[in-house]
ZAMIZA-64220 format. One record per residue (C-alpha): x, z negated, y. Coordinates in pm, 1 decimal. Layout:
BEGIN
((X; Z; Y))
...
! end
This chain:
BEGIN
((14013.2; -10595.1; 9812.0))
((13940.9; -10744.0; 9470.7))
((13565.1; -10818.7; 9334.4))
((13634.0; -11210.3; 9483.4))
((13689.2; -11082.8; 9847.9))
((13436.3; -10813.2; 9806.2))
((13151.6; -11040.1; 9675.0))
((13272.3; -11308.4; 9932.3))
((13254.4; -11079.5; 10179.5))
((13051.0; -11151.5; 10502.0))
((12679.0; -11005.5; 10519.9))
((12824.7; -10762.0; 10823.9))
((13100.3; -10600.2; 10578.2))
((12877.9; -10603.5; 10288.9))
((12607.7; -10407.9; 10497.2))
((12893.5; -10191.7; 10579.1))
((12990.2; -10134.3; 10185.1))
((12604.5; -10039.1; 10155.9))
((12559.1; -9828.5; 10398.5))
((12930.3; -9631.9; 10398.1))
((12938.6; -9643.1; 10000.2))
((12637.7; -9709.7; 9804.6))
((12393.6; -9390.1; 9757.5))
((12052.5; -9564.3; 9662.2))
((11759.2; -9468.2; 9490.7))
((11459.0; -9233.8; 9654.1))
((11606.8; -9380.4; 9966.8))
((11603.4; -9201.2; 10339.5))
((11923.7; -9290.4; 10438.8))
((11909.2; -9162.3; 10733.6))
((11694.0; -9490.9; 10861.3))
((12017.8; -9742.8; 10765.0))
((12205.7; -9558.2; 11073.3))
((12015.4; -9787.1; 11320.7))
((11891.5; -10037.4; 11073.9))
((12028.0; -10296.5; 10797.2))
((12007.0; -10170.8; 10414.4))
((11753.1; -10462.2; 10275.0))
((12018.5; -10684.2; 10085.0))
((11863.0; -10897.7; 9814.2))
((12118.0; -11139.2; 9705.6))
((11913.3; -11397.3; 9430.2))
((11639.3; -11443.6; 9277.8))
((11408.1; -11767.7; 9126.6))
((11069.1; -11756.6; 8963.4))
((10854.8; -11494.0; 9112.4))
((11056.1; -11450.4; 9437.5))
((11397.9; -11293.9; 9571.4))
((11600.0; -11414.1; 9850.0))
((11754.3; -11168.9; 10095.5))
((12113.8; -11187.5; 10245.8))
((11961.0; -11474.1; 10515.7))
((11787.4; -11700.1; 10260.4))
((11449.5; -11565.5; 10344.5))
((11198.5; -11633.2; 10009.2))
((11038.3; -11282.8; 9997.7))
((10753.6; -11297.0; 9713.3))
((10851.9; -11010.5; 9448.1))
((10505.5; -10883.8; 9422.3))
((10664.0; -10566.4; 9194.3))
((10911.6; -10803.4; 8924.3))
((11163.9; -10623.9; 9048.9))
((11026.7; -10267.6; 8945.0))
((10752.9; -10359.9; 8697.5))
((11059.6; -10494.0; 8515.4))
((11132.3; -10908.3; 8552.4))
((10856.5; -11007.1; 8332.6))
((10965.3; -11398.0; 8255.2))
((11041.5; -11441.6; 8652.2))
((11427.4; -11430.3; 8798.6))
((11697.1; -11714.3; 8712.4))
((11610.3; -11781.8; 8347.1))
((12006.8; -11877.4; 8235.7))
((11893.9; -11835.9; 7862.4))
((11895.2; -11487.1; 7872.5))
((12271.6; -11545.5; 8054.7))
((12345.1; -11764.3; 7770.0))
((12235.1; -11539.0; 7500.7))
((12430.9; -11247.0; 7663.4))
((12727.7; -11415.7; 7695.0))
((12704.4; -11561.2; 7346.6))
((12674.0; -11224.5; 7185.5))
((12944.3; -11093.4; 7431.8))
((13179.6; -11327.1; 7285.0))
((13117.9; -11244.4; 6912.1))
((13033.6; -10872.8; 6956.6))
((13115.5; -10744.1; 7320.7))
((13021.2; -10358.5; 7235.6))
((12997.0; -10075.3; 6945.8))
((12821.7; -9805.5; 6906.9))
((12562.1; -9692.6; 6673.8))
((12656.8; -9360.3; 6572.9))
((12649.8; -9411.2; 6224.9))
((12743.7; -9765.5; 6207.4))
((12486.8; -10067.0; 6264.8))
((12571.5; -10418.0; 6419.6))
((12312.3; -10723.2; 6403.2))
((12157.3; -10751.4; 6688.0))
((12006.4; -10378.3; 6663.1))
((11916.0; -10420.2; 6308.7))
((11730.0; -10723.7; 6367.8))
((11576.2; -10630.4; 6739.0))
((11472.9; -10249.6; 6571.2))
((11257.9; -10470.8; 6228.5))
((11079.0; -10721.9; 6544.4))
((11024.3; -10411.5; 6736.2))
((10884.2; -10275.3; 6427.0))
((10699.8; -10558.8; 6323.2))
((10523.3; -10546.6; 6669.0))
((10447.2; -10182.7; 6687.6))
((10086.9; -10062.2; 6557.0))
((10063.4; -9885.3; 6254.1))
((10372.6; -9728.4; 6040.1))
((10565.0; -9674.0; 6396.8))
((10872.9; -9836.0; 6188.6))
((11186.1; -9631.6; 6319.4))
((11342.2; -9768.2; 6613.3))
((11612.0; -9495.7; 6832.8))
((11760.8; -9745.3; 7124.2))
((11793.8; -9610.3; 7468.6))
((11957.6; -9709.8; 7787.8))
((11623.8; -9722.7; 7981.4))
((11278.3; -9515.9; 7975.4))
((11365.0; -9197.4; 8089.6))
((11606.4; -9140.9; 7806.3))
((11346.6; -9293.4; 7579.7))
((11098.9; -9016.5; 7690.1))
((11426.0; -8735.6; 7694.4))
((11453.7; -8873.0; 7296.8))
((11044.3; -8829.0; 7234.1))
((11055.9; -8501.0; 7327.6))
((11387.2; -8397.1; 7138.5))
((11197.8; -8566.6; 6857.0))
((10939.4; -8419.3; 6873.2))
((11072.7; -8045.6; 6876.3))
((11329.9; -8117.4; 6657.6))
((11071.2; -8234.9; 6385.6))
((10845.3; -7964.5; 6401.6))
((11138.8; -7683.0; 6351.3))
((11179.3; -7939.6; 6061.3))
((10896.4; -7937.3; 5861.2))
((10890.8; -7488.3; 5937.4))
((10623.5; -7513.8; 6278.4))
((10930.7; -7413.3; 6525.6))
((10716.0; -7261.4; 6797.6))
((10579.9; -7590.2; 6850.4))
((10801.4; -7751.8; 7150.7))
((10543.7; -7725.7; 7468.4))
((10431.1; -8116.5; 7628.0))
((10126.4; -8142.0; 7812.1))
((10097.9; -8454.4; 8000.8))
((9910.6; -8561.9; 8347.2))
((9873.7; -8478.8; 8697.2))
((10086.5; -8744.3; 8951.9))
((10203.7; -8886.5; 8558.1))
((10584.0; -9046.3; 8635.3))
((10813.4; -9028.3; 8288.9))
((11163.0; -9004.6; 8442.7))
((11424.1; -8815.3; 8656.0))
((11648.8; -8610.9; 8343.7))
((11572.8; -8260.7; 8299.1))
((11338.7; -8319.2; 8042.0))
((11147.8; -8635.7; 8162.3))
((11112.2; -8481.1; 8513.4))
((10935.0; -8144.5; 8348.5))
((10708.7; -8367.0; 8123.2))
((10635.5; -8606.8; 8476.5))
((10326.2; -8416.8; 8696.1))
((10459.0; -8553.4; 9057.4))
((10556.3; -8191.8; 9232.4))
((10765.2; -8397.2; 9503.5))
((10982.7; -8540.9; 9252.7))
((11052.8; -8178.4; 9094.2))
((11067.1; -7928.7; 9362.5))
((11450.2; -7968.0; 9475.0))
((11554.3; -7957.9; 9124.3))
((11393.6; -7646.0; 8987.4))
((11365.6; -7450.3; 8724.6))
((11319.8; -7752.6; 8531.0))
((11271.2; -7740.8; 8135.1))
((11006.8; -7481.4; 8043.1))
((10703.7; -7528.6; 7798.2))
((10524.4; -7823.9; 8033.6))
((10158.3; -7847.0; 8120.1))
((9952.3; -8020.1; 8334.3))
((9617.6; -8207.2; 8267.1))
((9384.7; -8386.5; 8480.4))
((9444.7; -8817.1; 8519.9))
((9231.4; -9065.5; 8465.9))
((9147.3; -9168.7; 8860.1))
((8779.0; -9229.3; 8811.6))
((8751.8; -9302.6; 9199.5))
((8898.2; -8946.3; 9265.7))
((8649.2; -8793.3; 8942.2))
((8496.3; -8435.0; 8999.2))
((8117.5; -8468.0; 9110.0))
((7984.2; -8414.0; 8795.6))
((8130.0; -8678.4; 8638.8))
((8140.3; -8901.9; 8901.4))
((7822.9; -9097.3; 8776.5))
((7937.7; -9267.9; 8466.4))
((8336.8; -9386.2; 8360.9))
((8293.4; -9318.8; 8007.2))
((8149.2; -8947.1; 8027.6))
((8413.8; -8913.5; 8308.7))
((8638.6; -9036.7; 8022.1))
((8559.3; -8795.6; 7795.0))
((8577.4; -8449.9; 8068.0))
((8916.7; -8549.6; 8087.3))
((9045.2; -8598.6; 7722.4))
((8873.9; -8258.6; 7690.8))
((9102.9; -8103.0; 7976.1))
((9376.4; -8168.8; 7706.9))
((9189.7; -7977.5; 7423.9))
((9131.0; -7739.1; 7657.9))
((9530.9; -7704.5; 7742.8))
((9637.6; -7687.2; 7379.0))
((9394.5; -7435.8; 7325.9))
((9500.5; -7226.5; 7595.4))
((9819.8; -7246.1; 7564.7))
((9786.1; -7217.0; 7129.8))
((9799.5; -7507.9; 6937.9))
((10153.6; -7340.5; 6694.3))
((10306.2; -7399.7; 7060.2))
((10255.7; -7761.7; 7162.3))
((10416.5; -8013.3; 7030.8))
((10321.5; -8308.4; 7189.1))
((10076.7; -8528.1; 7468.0))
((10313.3; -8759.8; 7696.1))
((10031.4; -9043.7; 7865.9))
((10095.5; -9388.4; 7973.6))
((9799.8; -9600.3; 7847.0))
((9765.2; -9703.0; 8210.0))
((9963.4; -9434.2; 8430.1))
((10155.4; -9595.7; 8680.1))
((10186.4; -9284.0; 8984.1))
((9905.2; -9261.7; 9182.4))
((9763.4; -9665.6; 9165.9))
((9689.8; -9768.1; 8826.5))
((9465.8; -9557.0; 8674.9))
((9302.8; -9769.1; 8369.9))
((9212.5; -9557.0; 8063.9))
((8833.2; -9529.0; 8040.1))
((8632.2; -9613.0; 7765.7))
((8670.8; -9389.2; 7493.9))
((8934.0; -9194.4; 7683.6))
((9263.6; -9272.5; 7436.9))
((9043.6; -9234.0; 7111.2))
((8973.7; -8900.6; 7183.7))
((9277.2; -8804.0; 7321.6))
((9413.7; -8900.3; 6951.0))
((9092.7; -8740.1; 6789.9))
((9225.9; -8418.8; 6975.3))
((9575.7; -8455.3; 6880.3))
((9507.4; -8500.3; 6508.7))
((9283.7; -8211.0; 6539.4))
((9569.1; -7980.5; 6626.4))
((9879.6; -8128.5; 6458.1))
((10026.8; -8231.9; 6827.8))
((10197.1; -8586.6; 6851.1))
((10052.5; -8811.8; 7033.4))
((10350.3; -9020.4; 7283.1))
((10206.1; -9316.9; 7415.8))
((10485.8; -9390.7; 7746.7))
((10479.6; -9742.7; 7784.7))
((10776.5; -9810.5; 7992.6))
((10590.1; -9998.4; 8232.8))
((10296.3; -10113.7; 8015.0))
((10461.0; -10279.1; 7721.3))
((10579.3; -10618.8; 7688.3))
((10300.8; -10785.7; 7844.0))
((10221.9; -10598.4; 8163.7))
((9868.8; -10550.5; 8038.7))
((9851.8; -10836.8; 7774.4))
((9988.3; -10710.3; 7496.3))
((10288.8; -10626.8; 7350.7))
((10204.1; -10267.3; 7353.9))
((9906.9; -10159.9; 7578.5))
((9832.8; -9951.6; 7278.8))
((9751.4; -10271.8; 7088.2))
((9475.5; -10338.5; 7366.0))
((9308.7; -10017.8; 7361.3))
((9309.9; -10003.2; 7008.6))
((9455.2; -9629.7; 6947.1))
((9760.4; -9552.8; 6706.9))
((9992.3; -9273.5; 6916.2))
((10286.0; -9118.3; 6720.6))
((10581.5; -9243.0; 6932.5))
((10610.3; -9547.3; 7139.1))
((10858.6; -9503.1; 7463.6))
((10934.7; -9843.7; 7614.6))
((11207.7; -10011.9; 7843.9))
((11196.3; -10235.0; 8154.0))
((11004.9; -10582.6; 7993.0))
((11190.2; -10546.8; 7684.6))
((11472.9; -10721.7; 7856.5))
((11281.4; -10855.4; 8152.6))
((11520.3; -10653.4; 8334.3))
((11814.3; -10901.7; 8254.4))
((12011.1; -10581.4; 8072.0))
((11973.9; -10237.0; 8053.5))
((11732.7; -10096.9; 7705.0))
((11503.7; -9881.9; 7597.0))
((11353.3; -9772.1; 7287.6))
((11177.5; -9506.8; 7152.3))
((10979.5; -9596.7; 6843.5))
((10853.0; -9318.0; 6579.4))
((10593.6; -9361.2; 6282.5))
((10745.6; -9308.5; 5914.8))
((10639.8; -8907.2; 5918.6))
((10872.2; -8861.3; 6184.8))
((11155.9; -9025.0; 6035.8))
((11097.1; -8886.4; 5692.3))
((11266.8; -8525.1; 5764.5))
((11572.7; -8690.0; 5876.8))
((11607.4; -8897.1; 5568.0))
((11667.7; -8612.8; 5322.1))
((11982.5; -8498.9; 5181.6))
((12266.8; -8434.8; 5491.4))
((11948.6; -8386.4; 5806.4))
((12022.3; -8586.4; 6114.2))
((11865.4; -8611.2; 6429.0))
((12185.2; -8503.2; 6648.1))
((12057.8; -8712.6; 6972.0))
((12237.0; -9045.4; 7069.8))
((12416.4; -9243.0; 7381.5))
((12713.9; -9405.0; 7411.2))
((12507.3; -9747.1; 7528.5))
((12201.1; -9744.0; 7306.4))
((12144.2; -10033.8; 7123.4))
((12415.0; -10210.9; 7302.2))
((12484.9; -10574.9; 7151.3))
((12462.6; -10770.7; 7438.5))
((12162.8; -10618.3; 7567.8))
((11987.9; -10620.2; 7222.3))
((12063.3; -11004.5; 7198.3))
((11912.4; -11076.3; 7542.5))
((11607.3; -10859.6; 7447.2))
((11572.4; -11086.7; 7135.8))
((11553.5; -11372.3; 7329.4))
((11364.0; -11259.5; 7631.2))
((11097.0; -11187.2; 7325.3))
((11129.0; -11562.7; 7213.2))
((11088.2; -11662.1; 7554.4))
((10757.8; -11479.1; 7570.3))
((10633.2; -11551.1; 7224.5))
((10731.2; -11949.4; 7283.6))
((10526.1; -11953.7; 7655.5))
((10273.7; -11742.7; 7531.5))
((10300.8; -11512.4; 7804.7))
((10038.0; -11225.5; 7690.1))
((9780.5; -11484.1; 7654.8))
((9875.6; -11626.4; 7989.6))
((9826.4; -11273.0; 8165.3))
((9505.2; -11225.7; 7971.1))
((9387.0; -11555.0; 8100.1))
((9453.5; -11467.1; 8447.5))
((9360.9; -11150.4; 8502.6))
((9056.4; -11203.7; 8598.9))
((9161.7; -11387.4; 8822.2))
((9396.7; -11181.3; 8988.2))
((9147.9; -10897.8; 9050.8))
((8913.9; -11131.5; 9212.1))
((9166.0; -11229.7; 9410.2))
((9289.4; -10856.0; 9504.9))
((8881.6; -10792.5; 9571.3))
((8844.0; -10978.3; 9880.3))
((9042.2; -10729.3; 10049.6))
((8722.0; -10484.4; 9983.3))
((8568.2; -10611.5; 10325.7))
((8878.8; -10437.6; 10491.8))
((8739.9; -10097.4; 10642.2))
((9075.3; -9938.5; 10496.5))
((9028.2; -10050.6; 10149.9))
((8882.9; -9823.7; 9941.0))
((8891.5; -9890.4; 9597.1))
((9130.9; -10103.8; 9368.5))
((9196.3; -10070.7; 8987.6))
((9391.2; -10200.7; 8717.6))
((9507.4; -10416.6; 8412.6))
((9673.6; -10724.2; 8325.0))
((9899.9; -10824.8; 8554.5))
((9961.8; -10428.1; 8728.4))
((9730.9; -10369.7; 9025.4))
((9654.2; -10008.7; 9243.7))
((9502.2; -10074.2; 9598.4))
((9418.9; -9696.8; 9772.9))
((9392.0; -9703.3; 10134.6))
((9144.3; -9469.2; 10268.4))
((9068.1; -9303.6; 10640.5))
((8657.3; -9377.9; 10583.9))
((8546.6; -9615.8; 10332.0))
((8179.7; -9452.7; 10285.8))
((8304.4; -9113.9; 10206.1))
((8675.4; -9207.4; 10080.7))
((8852.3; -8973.4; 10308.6))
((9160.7; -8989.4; 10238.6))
((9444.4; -8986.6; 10488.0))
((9634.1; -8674.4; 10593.5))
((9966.5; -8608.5; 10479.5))
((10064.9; -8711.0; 10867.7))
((9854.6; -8991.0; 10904.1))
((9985.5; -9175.0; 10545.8))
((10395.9; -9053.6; 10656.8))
((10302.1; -9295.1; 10995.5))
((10073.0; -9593.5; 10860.8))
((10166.4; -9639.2; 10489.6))
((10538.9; -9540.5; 10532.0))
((10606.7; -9622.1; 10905.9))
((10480.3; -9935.9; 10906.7))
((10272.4; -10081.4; 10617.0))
((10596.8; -10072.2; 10356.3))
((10807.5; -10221.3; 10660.2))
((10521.2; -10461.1; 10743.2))
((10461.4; -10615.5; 10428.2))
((10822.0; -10690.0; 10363.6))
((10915.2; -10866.0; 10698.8))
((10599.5; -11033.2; 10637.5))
((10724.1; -11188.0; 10289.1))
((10621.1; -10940.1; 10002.0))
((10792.8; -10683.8; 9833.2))
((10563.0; -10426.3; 9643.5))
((10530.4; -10059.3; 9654.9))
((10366.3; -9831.0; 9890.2))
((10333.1; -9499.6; 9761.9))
((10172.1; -9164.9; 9851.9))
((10299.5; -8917.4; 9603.5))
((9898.0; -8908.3; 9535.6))
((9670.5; -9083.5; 9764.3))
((9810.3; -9354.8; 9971.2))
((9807.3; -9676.5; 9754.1))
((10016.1; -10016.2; 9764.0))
((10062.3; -10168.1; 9395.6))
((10126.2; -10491.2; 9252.3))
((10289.8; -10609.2; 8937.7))
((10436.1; -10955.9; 9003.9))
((10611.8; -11138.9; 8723.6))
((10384.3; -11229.0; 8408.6))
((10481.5; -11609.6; 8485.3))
((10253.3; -11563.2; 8838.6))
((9965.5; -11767.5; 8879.2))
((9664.0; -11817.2; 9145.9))
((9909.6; -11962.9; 9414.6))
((10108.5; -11596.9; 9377.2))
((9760.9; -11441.9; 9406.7))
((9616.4; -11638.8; 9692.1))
((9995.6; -11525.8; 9856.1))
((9979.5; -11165.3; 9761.3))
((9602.6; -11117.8; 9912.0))
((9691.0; -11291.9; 10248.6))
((10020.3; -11158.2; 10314.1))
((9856.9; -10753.3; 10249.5))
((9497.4; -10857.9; 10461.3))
((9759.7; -10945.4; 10758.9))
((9945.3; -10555.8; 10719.3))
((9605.6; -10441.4; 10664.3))
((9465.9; -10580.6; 10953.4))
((9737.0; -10445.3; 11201.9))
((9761.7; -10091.8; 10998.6))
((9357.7; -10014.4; 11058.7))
((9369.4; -10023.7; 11394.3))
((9628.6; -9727.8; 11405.2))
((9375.3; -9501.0; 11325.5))
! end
């Protein structure tokens, strides 16, 4: 069959092509032998339309991704325009325009001297780069036994080798072991989970666990670690916020000890939080930048990893290079629809709109705290965390049985047949998140908040 009679195909054959053929992402395949693969088919706004024209709300833009909403035809336009001048080339030692100028807005937006910009395909490559950098650098400048990471429990940076030793999710790692050595684990910034001592106040909380990375580069030796991988807010787990104080210290420590500071924003940049870079928000300067997803509002494949000028500078003398590339980095089309997804959100004002409404949004989100199985529910911007717990007084949490049969049995089934797609996810405590498009406004909320209090409602009385 040719890509006409394949895409033309009826939804019975294409479910067949999906299920006989197509090897999806942390999916349980087993479930598609009895049941139909989920088949989205188009998307407008801040919803997606299944293979049956049902309007399913897309409380997750995709995967904290579609920033500007689905269907905008500019970014079509601009691709196709730059596909028709410039289809493809690489940048292994050759430039084209549409990298040069995306890497000096890039710049331009970036805090502080972070000035050199290495495209990616996506952020797990960014965050493979980072750490190549980063090691690379230090045998550089005559410090080569410094090449360990630490980074946080439940923390998600990507699925290569090196990404999946930096990320702190032991699900995610165990069937590929021995992963890449020289990783350690710190404590996250889940205030609602915080140790007893600590419990009592977010910004001494804050401060405990910045220490817990001292306290890891000390153990370990500072002449071996080379860098701290965080996500200003990390994503695994619900939306942990960064408490008060919590990033400035973390850089205060990394300064301390000549480590490099990576600031993973390939969910938080781009406006999730109301910035450009969440960095921006909090006000701390890290030594990399690692972004993807909202760059492109999904529309193309790109990532980035940005470095300051000191990190660069090594690799600017006399015949150095940094031997590190990919074959797609930087790719024309996807740099020109980047460019103009960043118009798009400059022209609409889109961090000032999530700013606006964030408030909003969380107030919104709150009224689900009268549920007996909502136990606490954190965030920023426009990128939500709501934990389910067993007993709301004591925040039991559920067992590892009890969240397999209410959050993944039913609630994640629920709350898509009942109109919503978002995650559910228990690789920590059970949680569902939200991160609808940055275009959303109080309608989307008001929907989001009564479509979950109707799952909620049902899942509560299974326990």
């Amino acid at each position: 069959m040719n890509s006409a009679e394949l895409l033309d195909a009826t939804p019975h054959a294409l479910q067949d092509a999906a299920k006989d053929h197509l090897w999806m992402y942390f999916a349980r395949h087993g479930q598609y032998k009895t049941n139909d693969v989920p088949m989205i088919v188009r998307g407008e706004g801040c919803y997606i339309y299944d293979e049956n024209d049902r309007k399913i709300f897309d409380g997750l833009a995709g995967l904290f991704t579609c920033q500007i909403g689905h269907g905008r035809k500019e970014l079509g336009e601009a691709a196709k325009t730059q596909s028709d001048k410039l289809s493809f080339f690489p940048l292994w030692g050759y430039a084209h325009p549409m990298a040069a100028a995306l890497a000096e807005r890039l710049a331009d937006l970036a805090p502080g001297d972070l000035n050199r910009v290495f495209f990616t395909s996506g952020g797990g490559e960014a965050v493979e780069t980072a750490w190549k950098l980063a090691k690379n650098y230090y045998k550089m400048v005559g410090k080569p036994t410094k090449y360990k990471v630490i980074s946080r429990a439940l923390s998600y940076h990507g699925t290569s080798q090196g990404a999946l030793s930096i990320t702190g999710i032991p699900f995610a790692k165990s069937a590929f072991e021995p992963l890449v050595p020289g990783t350690h684990k710190v404590p996250n910034t889940n205030f609602y989970r915080a140790p007893e001592h600590v419990k009592h106040d977010e910004k001494e909380f804050g401060i405990w666990a910045a220490n817990r990375i001292e306290e890891a580069i000390l153990l370990e030796g500072p002449e071996t670690v080379a860098a701290v991988f965080l996500e200003p807010v990390q994503n695994s787990g619900g939306c942990f916020p960064p408490p008060p104080g919590y990033l400035d210290r973390v850089r205060e420590i990394c300064t301390k000890h000549d480590v490099l500071f990576v600031a993973d924003e390939t969910i938080t940049a781009f406006g999730r939080i109301g910035e450009t870079f969440a960095v921006n928000r909090y006000g701390v300067q890290p030594d990399m930048i690692t972004c993807a997803k909202g760059l492109t509002s999904g529309y193309a494949p790109m990532g980035a990893m940005i470095a300051s000028e000191k990190l660069f500078e090594p690799f600017n003398q006399d015949t150095n290079m940094f031997a590190h590339g990919s074959t797609f980095g930087g790719h024309p089309v996807a740099a020109a629809v980047a460019m103009k997804n960043l118009d798009i959100m400059e022209n609409e004002k889109i961090n000032e709109h999530v700013r606006e409404n964030e408030s909003k949004f969380r107030k919104t989100l709150e009224k689900l705290y009268d549920l007996p199985i909502v136990g606490n529910i954190r965030g920023e911007g426009y990128f939500y965390g709501i934990e389910l717990v067993k007993d709301k007084e004591t925040g039991e949490s559920f067992s590892p049985q009890e969240s397999e049969k209410i959050l993944r049995g039913f609630i994640s089934k629920a709350l898509y047949e009942g109109g919503i797609y978002c995650r559910t996810d228990d690789r920590g405590d059970p949680v569902i998140q939200l991160a609808p498009s940055l275009i959303a406004e109080q309608v989307h909320f008001d929907e989001s908040e009564e479509k979950i209090r109707k799952v909620l409602l049902q899942a509560q009385k299974m326990y």
